[in-house]
One Martini backbone bead per residue (centre of mass of N, CA, C, O) as a GRO file, in nm:
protein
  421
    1UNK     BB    1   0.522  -1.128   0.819
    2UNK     BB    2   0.703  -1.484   0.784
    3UNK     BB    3   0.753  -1.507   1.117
    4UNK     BB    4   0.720  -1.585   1.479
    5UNK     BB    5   0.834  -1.372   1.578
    6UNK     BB    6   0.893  -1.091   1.729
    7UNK     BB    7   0.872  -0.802   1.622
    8UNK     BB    8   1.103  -0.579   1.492
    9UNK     BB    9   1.174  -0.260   1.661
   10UNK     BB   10   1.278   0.008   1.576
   11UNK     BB   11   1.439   0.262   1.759
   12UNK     BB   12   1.454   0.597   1.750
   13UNK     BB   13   1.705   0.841   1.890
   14UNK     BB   14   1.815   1.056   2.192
   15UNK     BB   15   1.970   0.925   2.443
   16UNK     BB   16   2.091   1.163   2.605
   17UNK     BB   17   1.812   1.297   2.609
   18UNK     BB   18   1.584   1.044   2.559
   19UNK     BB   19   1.574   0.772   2.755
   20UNK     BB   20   1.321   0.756   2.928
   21UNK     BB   21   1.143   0.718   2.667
   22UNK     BB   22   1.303   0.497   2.514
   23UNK     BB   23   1.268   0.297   2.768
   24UNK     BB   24   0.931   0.311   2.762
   25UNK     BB   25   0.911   0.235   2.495
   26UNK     BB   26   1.019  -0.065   2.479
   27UNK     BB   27   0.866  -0.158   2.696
   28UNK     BB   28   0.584  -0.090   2.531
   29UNK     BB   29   0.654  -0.298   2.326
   30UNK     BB   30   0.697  -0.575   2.490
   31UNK     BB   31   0.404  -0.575   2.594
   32UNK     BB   32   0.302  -0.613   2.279
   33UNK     BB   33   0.513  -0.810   2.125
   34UNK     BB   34   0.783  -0.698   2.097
   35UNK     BB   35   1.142  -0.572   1.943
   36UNK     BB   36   1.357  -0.377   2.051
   37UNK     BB   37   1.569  -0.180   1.838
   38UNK     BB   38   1.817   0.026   1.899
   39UNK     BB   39   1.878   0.359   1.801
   40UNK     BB   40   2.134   0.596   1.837
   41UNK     BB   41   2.123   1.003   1.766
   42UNK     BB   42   2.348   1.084   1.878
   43UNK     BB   43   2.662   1.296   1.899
   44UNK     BB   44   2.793   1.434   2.234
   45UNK     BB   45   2.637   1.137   2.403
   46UNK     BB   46   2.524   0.886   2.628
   47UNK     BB   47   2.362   0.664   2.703
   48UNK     BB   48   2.268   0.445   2.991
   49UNK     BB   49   2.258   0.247   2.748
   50UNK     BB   50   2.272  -0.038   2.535
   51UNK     BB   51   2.267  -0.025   2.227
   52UNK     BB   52   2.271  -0.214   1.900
   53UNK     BB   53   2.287   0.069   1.770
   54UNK     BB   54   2.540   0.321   1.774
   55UNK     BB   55   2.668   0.612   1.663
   56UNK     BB   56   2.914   0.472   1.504
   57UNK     BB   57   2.762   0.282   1.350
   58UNK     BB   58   2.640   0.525   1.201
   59UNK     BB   59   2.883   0.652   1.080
   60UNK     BB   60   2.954   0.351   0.964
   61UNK     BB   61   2.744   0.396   0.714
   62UNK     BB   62   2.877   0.652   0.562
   63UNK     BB   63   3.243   0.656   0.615
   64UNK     BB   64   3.257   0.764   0.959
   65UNK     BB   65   3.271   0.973   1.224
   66UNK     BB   66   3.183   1.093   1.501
   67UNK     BB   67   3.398   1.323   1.529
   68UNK     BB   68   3.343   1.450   1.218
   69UNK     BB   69   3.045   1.519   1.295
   70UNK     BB   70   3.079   1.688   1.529
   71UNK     BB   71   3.291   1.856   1.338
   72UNK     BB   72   3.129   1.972   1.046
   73UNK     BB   73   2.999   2.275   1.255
   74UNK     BB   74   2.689   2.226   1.310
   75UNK     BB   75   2.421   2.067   1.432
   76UNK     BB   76   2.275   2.035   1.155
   77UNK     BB   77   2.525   1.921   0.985
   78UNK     BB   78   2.541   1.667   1.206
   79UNK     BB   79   2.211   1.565   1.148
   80UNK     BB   80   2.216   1.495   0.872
   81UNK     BB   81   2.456   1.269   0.872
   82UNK     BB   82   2.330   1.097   1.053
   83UNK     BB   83   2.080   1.062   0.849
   84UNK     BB   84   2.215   0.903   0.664
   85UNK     BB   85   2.333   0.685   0.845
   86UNK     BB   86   2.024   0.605   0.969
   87UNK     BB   87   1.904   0.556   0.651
   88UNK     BB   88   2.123   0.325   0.572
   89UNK     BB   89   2.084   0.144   0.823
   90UNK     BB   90   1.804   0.060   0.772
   91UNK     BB   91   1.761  -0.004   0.504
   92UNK     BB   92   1.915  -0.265   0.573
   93UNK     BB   93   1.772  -0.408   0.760
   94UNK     BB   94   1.546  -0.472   0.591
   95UNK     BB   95   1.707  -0.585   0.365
   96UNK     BB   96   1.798  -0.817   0.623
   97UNK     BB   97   1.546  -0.895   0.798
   98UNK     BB   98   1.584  -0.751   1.101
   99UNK     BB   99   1.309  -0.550   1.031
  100UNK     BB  100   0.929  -0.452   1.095
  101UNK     BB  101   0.986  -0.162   1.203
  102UNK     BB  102   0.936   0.212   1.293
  103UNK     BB  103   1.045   0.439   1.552
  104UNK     BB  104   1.010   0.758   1.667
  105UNK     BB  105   1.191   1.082   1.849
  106UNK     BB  106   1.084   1.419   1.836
  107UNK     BB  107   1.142   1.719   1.758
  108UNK     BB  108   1.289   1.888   1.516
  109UNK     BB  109   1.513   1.700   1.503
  110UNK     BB  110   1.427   1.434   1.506
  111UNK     BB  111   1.224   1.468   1.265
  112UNK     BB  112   1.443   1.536   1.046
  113UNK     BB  113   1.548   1.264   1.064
  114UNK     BB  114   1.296   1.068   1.070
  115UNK     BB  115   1.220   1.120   0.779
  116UNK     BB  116   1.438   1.027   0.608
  117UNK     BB  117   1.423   0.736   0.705
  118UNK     BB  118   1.160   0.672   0.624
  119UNK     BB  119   1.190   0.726   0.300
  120UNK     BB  120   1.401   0.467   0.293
  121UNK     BB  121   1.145   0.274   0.356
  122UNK     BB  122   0.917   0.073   0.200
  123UNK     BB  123   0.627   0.015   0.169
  124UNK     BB  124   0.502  -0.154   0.464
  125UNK     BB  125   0.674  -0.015   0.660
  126UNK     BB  126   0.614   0.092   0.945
  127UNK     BB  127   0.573   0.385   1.045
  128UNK     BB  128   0.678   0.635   1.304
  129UNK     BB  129   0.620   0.969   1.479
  130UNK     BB  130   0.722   1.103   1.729
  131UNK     BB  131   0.601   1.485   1.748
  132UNK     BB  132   0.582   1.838   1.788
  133UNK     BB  133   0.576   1.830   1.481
  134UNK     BB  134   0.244   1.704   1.403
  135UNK     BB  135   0.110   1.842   1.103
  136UNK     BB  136   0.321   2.077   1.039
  137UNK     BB  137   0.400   2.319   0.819
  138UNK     BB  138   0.692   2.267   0.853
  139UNK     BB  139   0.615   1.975   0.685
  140UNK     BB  140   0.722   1.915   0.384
  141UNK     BB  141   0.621   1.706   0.161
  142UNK     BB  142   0.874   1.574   0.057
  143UNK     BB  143   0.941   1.420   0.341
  144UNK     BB  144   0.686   1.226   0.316
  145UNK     BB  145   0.602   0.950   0.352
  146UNK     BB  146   0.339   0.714   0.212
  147UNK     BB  147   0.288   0.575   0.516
  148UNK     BB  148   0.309   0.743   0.727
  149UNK     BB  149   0.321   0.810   1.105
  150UNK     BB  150   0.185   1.065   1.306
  151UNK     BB  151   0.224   1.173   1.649
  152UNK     BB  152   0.159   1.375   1.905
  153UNK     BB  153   0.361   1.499   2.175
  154UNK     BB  154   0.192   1.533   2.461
  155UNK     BB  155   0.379   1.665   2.700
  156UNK     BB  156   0.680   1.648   2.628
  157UNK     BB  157   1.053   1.681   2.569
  158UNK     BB  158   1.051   1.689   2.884
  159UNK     BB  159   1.002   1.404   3.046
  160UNK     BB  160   0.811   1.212   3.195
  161UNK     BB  161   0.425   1.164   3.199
  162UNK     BB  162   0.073   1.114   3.179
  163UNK     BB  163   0.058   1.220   2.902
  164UNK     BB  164   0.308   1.110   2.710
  165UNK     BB  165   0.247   0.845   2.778
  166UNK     BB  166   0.026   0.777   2.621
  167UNK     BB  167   0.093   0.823   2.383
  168UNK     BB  168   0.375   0.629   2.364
  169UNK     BB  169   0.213   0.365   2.402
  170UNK     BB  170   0.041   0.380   2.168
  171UNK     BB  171   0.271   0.410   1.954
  172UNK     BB  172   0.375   0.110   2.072
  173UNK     BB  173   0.140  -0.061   1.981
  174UNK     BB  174   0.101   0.059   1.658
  175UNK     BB  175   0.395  -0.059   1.584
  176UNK     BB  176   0.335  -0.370   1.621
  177UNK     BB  177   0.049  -0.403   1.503
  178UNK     BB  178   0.152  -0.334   1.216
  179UNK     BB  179   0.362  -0.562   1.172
  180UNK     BB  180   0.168  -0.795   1.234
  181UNK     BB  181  -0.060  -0.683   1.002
  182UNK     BB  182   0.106  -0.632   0.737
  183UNK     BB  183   0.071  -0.596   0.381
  184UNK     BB  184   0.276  -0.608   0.158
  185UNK     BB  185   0.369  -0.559  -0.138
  186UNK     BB  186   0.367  -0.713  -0.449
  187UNK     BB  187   0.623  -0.842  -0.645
  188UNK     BB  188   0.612  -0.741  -0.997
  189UNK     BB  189   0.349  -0.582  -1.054
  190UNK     BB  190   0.171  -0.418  -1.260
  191UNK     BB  191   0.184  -0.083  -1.177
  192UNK     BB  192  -0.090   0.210  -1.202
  193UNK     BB  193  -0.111   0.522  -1.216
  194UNK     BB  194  -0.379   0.750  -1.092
  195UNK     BB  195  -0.450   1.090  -1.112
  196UNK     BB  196  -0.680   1.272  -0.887
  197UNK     BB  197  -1.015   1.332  -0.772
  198UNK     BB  198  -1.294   1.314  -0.740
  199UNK     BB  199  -1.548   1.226  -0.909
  200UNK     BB  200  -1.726   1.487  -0.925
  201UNK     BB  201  -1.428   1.617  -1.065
  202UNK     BB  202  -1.361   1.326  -1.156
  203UNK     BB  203  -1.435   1.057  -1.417
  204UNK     BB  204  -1.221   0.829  -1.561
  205UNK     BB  205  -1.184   0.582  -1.373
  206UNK     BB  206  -1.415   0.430  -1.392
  207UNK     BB  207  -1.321   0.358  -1.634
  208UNK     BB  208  -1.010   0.277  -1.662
  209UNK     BB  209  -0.976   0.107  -1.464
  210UNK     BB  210  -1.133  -0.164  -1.545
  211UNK     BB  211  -0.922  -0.184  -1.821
  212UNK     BB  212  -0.655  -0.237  -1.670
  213UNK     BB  213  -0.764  -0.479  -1.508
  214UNK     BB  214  -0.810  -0.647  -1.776
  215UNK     BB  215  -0.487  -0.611  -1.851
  216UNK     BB  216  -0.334  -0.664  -1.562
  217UNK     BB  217  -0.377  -0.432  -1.376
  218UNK     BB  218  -0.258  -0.203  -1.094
  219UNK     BB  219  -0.410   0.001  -0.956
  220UNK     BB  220  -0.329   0.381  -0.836
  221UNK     BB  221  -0.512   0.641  -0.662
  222UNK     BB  222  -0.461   0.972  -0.635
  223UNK     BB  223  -0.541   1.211  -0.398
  224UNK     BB  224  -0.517   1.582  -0.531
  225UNK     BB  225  -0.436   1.731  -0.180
  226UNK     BB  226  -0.140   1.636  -0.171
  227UNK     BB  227  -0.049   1.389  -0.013
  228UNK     BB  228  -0.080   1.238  -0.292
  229UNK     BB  229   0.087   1.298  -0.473
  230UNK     BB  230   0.346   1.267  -0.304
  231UNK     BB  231   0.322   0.976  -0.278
  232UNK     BB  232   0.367   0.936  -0.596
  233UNK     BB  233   0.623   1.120  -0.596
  234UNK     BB  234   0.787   0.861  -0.461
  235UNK     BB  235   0.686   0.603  -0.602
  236UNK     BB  236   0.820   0.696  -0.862
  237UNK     BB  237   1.131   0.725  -0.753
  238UNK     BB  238   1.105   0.402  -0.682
  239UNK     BB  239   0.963   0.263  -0.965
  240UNK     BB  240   0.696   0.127  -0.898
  241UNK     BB  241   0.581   0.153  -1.197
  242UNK     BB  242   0.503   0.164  -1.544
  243UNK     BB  243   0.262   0.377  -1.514
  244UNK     BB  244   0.156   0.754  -1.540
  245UNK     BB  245  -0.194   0.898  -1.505
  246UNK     BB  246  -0.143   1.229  -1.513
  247UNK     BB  247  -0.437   1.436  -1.446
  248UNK     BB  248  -0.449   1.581  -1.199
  249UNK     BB  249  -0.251   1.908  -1.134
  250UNK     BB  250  -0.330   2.068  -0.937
  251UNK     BB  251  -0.048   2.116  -0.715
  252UNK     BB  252   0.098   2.264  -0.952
  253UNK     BB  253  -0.100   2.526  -0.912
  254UNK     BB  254  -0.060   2.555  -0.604
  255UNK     BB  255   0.222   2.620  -0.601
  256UNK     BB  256   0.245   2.871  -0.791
  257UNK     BB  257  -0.002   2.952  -0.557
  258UNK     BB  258   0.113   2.915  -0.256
  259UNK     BB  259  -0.032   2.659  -0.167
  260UNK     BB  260  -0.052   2.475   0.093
  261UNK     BB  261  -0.170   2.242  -0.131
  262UNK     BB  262   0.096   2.059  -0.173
  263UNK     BB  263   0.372   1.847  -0.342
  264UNK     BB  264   0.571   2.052  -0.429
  265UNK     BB  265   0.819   2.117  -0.674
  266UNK     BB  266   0.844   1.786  -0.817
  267UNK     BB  267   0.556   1.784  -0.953
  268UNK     BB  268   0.572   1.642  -1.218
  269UNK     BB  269   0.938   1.481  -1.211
  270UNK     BB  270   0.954   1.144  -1.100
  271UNK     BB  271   0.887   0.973  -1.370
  272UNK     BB  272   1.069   1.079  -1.532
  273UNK     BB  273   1.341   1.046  -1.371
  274UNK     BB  274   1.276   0.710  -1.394
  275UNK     BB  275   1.173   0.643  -1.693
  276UNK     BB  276   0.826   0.674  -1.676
  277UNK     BB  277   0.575   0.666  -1.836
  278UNK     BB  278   0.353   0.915  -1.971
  279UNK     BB  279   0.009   1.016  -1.926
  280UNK     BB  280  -0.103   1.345  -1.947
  281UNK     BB  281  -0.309   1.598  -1.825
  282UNK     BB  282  -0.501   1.916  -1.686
  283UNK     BB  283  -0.662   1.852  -1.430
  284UNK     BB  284  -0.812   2.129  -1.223
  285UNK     BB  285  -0.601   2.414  -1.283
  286UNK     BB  286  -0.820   2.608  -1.238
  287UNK     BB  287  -0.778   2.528  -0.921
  288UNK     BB  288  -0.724   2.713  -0.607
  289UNK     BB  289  -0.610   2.624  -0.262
  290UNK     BB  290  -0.814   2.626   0.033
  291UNK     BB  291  -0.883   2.682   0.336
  292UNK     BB  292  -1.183   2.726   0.475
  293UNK     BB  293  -1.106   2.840   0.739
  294UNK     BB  294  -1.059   3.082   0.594
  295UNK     BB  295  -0.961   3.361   0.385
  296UNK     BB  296  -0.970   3.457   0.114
  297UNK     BB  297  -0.734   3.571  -0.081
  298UNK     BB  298  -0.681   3.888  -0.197
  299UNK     BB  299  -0.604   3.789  -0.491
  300UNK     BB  300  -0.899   3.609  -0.506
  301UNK     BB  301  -1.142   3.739  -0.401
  302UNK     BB  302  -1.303   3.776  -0.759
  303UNK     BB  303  -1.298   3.461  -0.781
  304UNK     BB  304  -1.460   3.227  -0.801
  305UNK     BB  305  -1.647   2.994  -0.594
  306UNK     BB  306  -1.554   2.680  -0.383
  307UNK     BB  307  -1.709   2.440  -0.134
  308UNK     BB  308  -1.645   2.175  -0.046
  309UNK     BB  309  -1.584   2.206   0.248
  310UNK     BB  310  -1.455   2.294   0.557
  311UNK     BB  311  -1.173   2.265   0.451
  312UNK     BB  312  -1.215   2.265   0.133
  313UNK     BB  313  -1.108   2.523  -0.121
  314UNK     BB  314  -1.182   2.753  -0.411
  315UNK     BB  315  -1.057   2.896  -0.706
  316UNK     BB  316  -1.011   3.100  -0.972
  317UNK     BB  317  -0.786   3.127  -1.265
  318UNK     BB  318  -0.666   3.335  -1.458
  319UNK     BB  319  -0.547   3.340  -1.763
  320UNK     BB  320  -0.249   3.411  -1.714
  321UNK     BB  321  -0.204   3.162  -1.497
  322UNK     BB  322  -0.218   2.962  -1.676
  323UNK     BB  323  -0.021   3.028  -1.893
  324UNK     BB  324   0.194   2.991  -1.624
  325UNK     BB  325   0.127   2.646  -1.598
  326UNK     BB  326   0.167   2.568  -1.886
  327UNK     BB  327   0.464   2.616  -1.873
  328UNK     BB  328   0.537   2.469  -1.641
  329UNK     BB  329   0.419   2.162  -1.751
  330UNK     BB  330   0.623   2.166  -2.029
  331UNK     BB  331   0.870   2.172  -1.897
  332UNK     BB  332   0.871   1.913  -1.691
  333UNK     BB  333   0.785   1.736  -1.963
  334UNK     BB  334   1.085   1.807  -2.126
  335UNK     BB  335   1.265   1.605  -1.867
  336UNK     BB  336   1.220   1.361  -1.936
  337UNK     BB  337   1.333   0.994  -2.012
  338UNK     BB  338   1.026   0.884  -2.097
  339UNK     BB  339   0.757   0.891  -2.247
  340UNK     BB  340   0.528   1.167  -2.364
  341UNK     BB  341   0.168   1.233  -2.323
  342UNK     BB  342  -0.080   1.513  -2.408
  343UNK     BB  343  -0.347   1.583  -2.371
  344UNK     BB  344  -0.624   1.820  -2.458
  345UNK     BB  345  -0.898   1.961  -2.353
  346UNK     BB  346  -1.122   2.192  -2.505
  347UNK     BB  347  -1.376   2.137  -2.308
  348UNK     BB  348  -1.234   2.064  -2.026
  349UNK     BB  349  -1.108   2.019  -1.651
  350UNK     BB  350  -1.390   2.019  -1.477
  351UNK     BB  351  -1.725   1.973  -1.392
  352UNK     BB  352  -1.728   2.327  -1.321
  353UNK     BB  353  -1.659   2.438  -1.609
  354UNK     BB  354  -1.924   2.377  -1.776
  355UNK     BB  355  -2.189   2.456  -1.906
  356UNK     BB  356  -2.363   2.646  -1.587
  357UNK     BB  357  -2.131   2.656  -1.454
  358UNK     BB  358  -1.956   2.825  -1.191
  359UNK     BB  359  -1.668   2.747  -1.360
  360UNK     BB  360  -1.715   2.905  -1.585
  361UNK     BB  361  -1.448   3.021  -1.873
  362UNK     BB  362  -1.362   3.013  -2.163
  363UNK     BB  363  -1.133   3.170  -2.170
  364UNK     BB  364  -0.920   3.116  -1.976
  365UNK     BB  365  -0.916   2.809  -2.118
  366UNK     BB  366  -0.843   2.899  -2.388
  367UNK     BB  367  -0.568   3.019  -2.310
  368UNK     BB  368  -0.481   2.738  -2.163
  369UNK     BB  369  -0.457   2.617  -2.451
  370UNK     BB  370  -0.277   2.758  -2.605
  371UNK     BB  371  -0.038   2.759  -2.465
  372UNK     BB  372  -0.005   2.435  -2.455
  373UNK     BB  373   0.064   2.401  -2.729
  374UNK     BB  374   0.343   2.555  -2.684
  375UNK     BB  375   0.435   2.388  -2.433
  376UNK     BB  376   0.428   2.138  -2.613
  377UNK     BB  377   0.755   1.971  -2.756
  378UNK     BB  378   0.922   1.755  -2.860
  379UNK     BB  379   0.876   1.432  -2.778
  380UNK     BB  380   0.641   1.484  -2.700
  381UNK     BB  381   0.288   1.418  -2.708
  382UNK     BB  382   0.008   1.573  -2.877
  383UNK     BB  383  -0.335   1.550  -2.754
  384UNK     BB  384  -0.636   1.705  -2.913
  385UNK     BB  385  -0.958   1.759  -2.782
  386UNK     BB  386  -1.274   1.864  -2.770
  387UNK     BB  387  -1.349   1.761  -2.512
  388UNK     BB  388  -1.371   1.689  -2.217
  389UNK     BB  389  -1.253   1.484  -1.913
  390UNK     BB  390  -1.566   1.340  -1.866
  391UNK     BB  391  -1.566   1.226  -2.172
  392UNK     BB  392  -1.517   0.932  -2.329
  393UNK     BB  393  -1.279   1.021  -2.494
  394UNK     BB  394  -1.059   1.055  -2.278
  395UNK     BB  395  -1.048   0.758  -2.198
  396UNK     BB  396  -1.003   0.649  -2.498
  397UNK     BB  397  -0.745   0.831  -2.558
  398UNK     BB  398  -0.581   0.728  -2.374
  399UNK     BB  399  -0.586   0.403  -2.433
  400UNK     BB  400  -0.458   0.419  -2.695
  401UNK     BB  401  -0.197   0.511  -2.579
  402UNK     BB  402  -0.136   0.259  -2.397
  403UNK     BB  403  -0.152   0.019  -2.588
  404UNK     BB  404   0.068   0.114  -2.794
  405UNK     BB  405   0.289   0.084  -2.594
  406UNK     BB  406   0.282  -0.161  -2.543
  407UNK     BB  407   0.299  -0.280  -2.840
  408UNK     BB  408   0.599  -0.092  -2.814
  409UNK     BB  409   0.729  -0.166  -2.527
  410UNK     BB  410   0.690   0.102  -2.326
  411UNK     BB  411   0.492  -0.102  -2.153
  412UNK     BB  412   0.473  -0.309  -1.989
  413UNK     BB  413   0.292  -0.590  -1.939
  414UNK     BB  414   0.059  -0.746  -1.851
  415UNK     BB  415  -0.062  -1.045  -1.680
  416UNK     BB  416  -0.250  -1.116  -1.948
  417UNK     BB  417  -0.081  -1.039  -2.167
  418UNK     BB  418   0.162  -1.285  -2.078
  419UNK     BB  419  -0.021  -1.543  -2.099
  420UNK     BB  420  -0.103  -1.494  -2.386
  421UNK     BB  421   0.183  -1.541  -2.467
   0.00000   0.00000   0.00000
């Protein structure tokens, strides 16, 4: 925020059905310091109180009446629609200071609209969803903003208990507090995007991370373990980068072996169509992710384990199954907009794939090397290196392919680079 008013707090919900809730939330913004501005994404009903911006507001945000919302075939459809409207409605107020942060509340209607809204705002914008369904399965990473907050609406559903209340309280302080607390990302910056794991299995941001910052650039570290991906791929189609050093792509093997780890189906798409230049590896891919509190897969069960923590275990794919996550990353990488060069190291793709340790596979390696060469076809640039991913080659071997673009103006300049010339 850069003035003193109190913050702004979008609060949307369904005025005919969570009145109560909704007006209980406002209260509780007004008690943190903040100014509930009521948002209602009713269809068939009116709230008790009079919103700010009530359903026509909505509807006439993107160009239609809510009789027609109404009328559009059935619930789903009709709540859609509202989702348009409601977030093209939010993001004007946004884009016109009018607003300082967003919650909402919903079952899986609610959640399902309010998730649409968050992606809608820039980062840095507070973001709430009180919901039924937070934290499930059910809320694929693609939908989720990179910076949402979601807490469980315990005790929920049906009118105010002082269960719920517990919650609905929290999080209207809480996103007061964001509001008043947020710093939001400087503007014109140029910032590079670098997906990885941990240092013990990915350790080439040590090196990358401070020479790109020598070059006055601002490095953003993405942890590949789905919701990371998932933030870079968002902020990628936000345009938010000026490159994309995506070496991890353990996310893309994990979603093509059905696990849940996943960052959606278009992991490693979302650079490409934003026209964002983009230098890749392929760090992982040989490890598919599954929760360690389950049992081991049955197609997995005879292959190499891995137990990272009490949460996430790994296991290694065969030859075959890489060859096949090869062809899947060629392609993506067929799609950009934008030059693609592709590293290829053939000495291995993660910490514990080394001779001697537990994950060293040879063939299989060799195999998804093979796959790849044939896989990455201009004007894709293919270079290939007989090193690790962990060894000094492939950070020296970016950084040249990274540098040689500046000087042919196809990655914007940094900070440094500007002030020189």
């Amino acid at each position: 925020m850069t003035s003193k008013r109190p913050p702004k707090i979008l609060l949307c919900g369904t005025g005919d059905t969570k009145a109560d809730e909704l007006q209980y939330m406002a209260s509780r913004i007004r008690a943190a310091g903040g100014d509930p501005v009521m948002l209602d994404v009713s269809v068939l009903g009116d709230p008790p109180y009079r919103p700010e911006y009530d359903k026509h507001a909505v509807a006439a945000a993107i160009g239609t009446t809510i009789e027609a919302i109404a009328q559009s075939g059935d619930e789903n459809s009709a709540m859609e629609l509202m989702a348009r409207g409601a977030s093209t409605l939010a993001r004007n107020l946004n884009d016109s200071g009018e607003i300082d942060g967003f919650i909402a509340i919903g079952g899986t209607m609610g959640t399902d609209l309010a998730l649409d809204i968050a992606l809608a705002l820039p980062i840095g914008v507070p973001k709430f969803i009180v919901s039924t369904i937070a934290f499930s399965h059910l809320i694929p990473p693609e939908r989720v903003a990179p910076d949402l907050m979601m807490i469980l609406w315990a005790g929920g559903l049906y009118g105010l208990n002082d269960t719920c209340k517990a919650v609905l309280s929290q999080a209207s302080g809480a996103v007061v507090g964001a509001a008043l607390a947020s710093e939001r990302p400087r503007k014109g910056l140029p910032t590079v995007a670098i997906s990885s794991l941990g240092t013990t299995c990915l350790s080439y941001m040590k090196t990358l991370r401070p020479e790109l910052e020598k070059r006055g650039y601002e490095t953003v570290i993405f942890h590949t373990t789905g919701m990371g991906g998932r933030a870079m791929e968002s902020l990628a189609a936000g345009k938010q980068f000026v490159a994309v050093l995506d070496f991890s792509l353990q996310e893309v093997a994990n979603h093509l072996s059905d696990s849940v780890v996943s960052s959606g189906v278009d992991r490693l798409e979302n650079a490409g169509r934003a026209a964002i230049p983009q230098i890749v590896a392929p760090g992982a891919i040989d490890m598919i992710d599954f929760p360690a509190w389950k049992p081991v897969p049955d197609t997995l069960a005879e292959r190499p384990y891995h137990a990272h923590n009490r949460l996430l275990a790994s296991v290694t794919s065969g030859g075959e199954a890489r060859r096949a996550i090869a062809r899947a990353i060629g392609a993506k990488l067929a799609t950009a907009t934008a030059p693609v060069a592709f590293i290829l190291p053939a000495g291995g793709i993660q910490q514990w794939d080394r001779d001697g340790e537990p994950l060293h596979e040879p063939e299989a390696l060799a195999a998804f090397t093979d796959e790849m060469r044939h896989a990455v076809s201009a004007p894709v640039e293919l270079h290939e290196i007989q090193g690790h991913i962990n060894d000094p080659e492939f950070a020296s071997t970016a950084l040249a392919i990274f540098d040689r673009w500046v000087a042919e103006g196809i990655i914007a300049p940094g900070l440094s680079q500007r002030q020189a010339s």
